[in-house]
N, C-alpha and C positions, 0 to 999 in steps of 0.2 A: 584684416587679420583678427583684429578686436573682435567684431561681428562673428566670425565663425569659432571662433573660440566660445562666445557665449553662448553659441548655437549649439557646441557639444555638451557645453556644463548643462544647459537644457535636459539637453537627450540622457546624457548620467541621471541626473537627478531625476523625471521621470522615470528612469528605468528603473532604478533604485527603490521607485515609489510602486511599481510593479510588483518587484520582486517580494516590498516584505507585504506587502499584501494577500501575493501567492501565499505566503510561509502563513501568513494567518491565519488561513482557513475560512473566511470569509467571503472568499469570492465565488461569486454568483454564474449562473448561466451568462446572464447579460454580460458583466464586469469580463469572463472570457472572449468574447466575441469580441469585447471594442478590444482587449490585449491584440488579439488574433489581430484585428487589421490597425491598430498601431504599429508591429511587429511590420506588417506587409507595405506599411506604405512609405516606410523607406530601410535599405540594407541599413544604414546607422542605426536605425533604432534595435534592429537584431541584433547589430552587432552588442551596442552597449547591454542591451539586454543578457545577453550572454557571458559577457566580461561580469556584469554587477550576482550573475545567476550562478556564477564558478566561483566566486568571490565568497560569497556567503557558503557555498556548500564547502569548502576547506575552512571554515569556521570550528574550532575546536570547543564542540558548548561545552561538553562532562570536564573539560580539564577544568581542578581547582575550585570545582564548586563545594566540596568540605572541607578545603584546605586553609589551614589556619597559618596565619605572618607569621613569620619567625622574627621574633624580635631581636635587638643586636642586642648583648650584652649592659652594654651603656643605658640602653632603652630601658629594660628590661626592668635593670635595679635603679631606675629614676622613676618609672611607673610605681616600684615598690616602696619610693620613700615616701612619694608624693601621697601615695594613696588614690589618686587618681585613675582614669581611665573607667576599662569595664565594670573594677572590682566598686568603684565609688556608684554606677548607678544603684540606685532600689533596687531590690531582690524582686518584686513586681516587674518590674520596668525591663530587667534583665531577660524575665521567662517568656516574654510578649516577646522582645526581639527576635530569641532562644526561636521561639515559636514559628515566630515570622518568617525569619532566615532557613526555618526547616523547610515550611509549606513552600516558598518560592525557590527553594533547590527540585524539591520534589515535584513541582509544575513542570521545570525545565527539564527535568530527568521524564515525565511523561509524558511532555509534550516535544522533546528530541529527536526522538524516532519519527513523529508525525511530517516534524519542519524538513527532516530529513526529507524525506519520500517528496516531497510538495518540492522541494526546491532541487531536487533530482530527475522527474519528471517531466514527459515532456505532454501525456497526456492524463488523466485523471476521472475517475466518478466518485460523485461522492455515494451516501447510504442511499441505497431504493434507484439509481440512476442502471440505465443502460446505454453505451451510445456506441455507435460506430463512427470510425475513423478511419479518412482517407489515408494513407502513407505515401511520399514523395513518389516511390517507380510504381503509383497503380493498385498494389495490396491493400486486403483491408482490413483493418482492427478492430474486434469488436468487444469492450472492455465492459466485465460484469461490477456489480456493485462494491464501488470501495473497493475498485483494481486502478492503478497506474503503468507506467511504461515508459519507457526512453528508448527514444530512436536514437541509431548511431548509424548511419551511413555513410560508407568511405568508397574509394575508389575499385577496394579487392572484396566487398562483400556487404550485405545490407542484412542488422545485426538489432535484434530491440533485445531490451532490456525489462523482464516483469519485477516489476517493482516490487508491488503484492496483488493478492487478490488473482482471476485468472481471463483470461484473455483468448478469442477464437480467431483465427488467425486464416483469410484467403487470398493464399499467393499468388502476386502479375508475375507470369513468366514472359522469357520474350529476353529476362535481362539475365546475360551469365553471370552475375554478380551470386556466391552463395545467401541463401536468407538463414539465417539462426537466431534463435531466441533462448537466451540464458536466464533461467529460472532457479536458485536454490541451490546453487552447488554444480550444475549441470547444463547441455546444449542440445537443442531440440532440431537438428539440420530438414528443413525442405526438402522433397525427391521429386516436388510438383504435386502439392497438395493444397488440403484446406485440416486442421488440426487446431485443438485446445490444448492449451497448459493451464495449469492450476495449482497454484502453492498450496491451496486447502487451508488446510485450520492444523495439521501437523507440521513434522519436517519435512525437508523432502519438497516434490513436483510430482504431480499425475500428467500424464499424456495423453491423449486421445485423438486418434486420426477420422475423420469423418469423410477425407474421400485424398484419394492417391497413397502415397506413402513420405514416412520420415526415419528420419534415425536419430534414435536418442542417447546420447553422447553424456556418459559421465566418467570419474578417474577411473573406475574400475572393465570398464566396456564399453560396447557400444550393442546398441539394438533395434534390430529394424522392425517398424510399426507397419500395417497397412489399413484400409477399411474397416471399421469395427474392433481396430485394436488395444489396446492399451496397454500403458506401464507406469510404475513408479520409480523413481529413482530417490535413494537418500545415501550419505554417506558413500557416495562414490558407487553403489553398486545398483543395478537396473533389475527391477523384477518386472513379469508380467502376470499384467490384471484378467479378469475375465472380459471376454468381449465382451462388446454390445452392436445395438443396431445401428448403423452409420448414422443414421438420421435422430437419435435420442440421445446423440453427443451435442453439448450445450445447448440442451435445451433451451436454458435458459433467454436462449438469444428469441427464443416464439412468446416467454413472459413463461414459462413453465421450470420446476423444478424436480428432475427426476433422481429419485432417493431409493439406490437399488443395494438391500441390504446394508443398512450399513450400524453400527451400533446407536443407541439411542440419541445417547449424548453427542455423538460427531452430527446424527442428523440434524438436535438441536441447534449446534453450533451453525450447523451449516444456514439452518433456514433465518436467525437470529442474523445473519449478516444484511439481511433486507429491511429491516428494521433498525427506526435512528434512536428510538429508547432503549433501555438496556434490559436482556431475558436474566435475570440471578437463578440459575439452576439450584436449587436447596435439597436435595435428593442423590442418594445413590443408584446409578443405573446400569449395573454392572449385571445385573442378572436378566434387564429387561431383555425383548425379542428383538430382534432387530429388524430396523424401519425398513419397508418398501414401499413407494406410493410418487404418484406424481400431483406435485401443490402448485399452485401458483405464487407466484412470487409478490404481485401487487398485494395477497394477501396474507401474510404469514401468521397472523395470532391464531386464522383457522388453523393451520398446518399445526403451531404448536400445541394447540386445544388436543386434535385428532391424538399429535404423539404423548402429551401426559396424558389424555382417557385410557389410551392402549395400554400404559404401561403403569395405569390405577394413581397417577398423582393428579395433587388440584393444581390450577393455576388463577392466581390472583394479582388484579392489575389493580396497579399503587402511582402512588399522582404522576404526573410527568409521562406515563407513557410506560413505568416500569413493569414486566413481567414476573412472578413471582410464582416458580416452577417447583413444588415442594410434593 
């Protein structure tokens, strides 16, 4: 009994050592794969993995992080006689803490949303990554740069989850289970296809079906996509996009990016997603033409190069990798 009991505190405690690892952002190609077959080479270790992986995602980080003690009455005016406490450190001393306690709220306020994502997910890329992914009934996932995903499969339907970022999606039929992918407010259903979602860089979800059909399912309707189709959904209501060519729907899964019309700044954004240093747009580009063109992704400072010459700005790269788009 003894032995097996140490042999689960084990298995927590690795999992555990998994888990904040995940949330740190640090893990590697490699450091996935041995998880991967840690995971596989015994149900306990899933399972514990999964108990310490729900465990931290019901973690309350934003609560009380500017929230100052209430001190009890008694305290209060004892602090007061004493002179003691905060008011006794140096005025120096005070503004470094002041300081301190600020930067380390504000890490955690944005680096929250990150650990979120990471420890909600079941798969992940990080900047400049592309990868496909097997899914339990056969399907398959193919998640673009700094996209995630959570699979939920149950007995009445096989259901992922986009995290962020956007994801191409080619369904194993064969299983009457429905498939649906909830992105953004809204539900992307199977009709026996192959189709993208994409959160983008606004609100909202885009759609694009690249062969069979889907129906895209928000509060306000629902709309059936096919071949070449597309839509957007925000705020509960479904419009549709202009088509395109079956085959120039995520491109990006061939290393290409195809930029049809779109305003400056969103192309910006868009191509700035494949890149792990950061583009500071310094310009307004409200009056520029808007972008069409297909770039590659492997290389995007050309792609931004191309879009400030078009639109008459410089860009200048600062240490680190920074872009400087003015």
């Amino acid at each position: 009994m003894t032995g097996s009991m140490d042999r689960s505190g084990e298995i927590a405690e690795r999992a555990r050592e998994w888990v904040r690892l995940l949330a740190s952002g640090e893990m590697r190609g490699g450091a996935l794969a041995e998880l991967r077959q840690w995971l596989a080479a015994d149900p306990a270790h899933a399972r514990a993995f999964e108990r310490e992986r729900a465990f931290w995602q019901e973690l309350e980080v934003h609560r009380g992080l500017f929230a100052q003690p209430e001190l009890s009455p008694v305290t209060a005016r004892r602090d007061r006689r004493s002179g003691g406490g905060w008011r006794a450190l140096p005025r120096p001393v005070r503004r470094g803490l002041v300081g301190a306690g600020m930067a380390a709220c504000l890490a955690v306020l944005v680096a929250a949303p990150e650990l979120n994502v990471r420890l909600r997910a079941d798969h992940l890329t990080g900047t400049g990554e592309i990868r496909s992914v097997a899914l339990a009934d056969g399907s398959a996932a193919m998640l673009d740069s700094g996209s995630a995903i959570a699979v939920e499969y149950a007995q009445g339907e096989r259901r992922v989850r986009l995290l962020r970022g956007r994801a191409w999606f080619n369904v194993a039929h064969g299983d009457r289970r429905p498939f649906r992918v909830d992105a953004a407010g809204g539900t992307t259903e199977d009709v026996g296809t192959a189709f993208e979602v994409s959160t983008g860089n606004g609100e909202g979800a885009d759609v694009a079906v690249s062969q069979g059909a889907v129906r895209v399912i928000a509060a306000r309707g629902a709309t059936p996509l096919t071949a070449g189709q597309r839509a957007h959904y925000v705020d509960g209501a479904v419009a549709r996009l202009a088509d395109v060519r079956p085959d120039r729907i995520a491109a990006w899964r061939q290393g290409e990016l195809l930029i049809d019309r779109q305003p400056a700044a969103a192309a910006i954004a868009e191509i700035r997603r494949y890149r792990a240093a950061p583009v500071i747009l310094m310009a307004d580009l409200g009056r520029a033409k808007p972008v069409s063109g297909v770039f590659r992704i492997d290389r995007p400072d050309d792609a931004l190069a191309a879009i400030a010459a078009a639109a008459g700005l410089r860009m200048t790269r600062l240490p680190g990798g920074i872009l400087l788009i003015r």
